[in-house]
C-alpha positions in Angstrom: -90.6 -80.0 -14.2 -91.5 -83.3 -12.4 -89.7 -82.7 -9.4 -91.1 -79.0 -9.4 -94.3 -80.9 -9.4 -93.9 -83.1 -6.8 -92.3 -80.3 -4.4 -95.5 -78.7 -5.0 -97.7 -81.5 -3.6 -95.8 -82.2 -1.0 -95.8 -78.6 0.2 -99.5 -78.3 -0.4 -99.8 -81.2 1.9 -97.7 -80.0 4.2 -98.9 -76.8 4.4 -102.7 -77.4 4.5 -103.4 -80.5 6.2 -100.0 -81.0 8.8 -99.5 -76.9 9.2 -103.3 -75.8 8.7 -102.6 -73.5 6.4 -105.5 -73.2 4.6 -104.9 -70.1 3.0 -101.9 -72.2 1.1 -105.3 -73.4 -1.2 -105.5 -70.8 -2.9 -101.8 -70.2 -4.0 -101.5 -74.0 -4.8 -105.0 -75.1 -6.4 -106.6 -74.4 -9.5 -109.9 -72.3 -9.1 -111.2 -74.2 -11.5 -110.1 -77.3 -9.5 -111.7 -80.9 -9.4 -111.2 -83.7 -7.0 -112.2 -87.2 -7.0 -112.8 -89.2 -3.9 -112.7 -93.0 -3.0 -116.5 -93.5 -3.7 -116.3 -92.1 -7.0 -117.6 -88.9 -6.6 -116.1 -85.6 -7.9 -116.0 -82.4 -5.4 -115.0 -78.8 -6.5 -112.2 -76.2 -4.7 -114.8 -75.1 -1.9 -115.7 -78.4 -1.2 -112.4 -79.3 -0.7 -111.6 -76.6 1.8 -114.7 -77.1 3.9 -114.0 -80.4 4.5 -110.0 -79.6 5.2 -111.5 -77.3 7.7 -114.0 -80.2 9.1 -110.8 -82.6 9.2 -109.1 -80.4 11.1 -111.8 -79.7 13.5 -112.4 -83.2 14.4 -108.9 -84.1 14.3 -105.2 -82.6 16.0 -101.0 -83.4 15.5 -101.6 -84.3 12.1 -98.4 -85.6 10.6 -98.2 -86.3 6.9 -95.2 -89.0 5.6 -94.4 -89.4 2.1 -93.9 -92.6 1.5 -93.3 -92.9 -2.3 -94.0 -90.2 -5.1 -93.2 -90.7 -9.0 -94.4 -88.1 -11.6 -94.6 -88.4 -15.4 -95.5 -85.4 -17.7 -98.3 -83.0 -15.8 -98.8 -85.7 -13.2 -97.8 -87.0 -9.6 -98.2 -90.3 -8.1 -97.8 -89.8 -4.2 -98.5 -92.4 -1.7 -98.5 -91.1 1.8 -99.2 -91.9 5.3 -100.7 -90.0 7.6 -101.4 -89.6 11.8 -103.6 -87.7 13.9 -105.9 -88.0 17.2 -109.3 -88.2 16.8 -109.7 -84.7 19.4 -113.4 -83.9 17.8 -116.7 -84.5 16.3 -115.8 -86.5 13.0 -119.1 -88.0 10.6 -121.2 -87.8 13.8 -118.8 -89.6 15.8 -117.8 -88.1 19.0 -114.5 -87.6 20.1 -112.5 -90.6 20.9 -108.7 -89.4 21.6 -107.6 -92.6 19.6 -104.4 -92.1 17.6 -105.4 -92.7 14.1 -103.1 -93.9 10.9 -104.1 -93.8 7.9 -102.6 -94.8 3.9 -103.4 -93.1 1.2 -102.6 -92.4 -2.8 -103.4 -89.5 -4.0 -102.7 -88.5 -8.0 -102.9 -85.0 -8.8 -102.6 -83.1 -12.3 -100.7 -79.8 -12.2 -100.7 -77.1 -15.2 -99.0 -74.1 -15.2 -97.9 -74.5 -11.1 -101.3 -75.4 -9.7 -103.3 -78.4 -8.8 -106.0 -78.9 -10.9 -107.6 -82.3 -10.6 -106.8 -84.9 -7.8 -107.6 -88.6 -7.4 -107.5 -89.9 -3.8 -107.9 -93.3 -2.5 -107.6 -93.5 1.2 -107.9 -96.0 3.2 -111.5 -94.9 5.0 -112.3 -98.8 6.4 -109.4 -98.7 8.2 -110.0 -95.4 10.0 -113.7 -96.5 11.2 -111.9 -99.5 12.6 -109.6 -97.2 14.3 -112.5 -94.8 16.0 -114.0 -98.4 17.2 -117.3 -97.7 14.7 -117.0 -101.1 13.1 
């Protein structure tokens, strides 16, 4: 079951952020779905689809690498890289048409084929330094 688990997160990123599929949510989240960000504070399924959509609006050829991934029982470990260009209006920052990389560990909880709860720690510093806000 572990590597059926970890397929699924790397198709749901695959799918939703690199692809924009975002009807791929749906299929591979939870309804009752609960995500917790870097700062600590938890976000629900819509939540997590508006700002998939708001990614994608302020940012274009977005790439996802897996760079390690380990699961144990109903959970996955996956650390990940990804790359876009900065094409649109991102936390009130205007365009800047810098290529952008960012790292990133997400840990997710799947029952019965679905994400249900995620844990994401990505390196947001970084990306500010990037746009050339700090």
């Amino acid at each position: 079951m572990t590597v059926a688990n970890e397929q699924l997160l790397q198709r749901a990123m695959t799918e939703v952020m690199q692809h924009h599929n975002s009807s791929y949510i749906d299929e591979a989240f939870s309804s009752t779905f609960v995500g917790h960000d870097t700062s600590g504070n938890t976000f629900s399924l819509d939540d997590f689809k508006m700002g998939v959509e708001e990614l994608h609006g302020a940012f274009s050829e977005i790439r996802i690498e897996f760079a390690d991934q380990l699961s144990a029982g109903d959970k996955v470990v996956t650390r990940w890289i990804g790359t876009a260009v900065h094409t649109g209006v991102f936390k009130d920052i205007p365009a800047t048409n810098k290529p952008i990389r960012v790292t990133g560990i997400s840990i997710d909880r799947i029952s019965d084929g679905q994400i249900t709860e995620a844990w994401e720690i990505t390196d947001d510093l970084g990306v500010m330094m990037q746009l050339g806000v700090l």
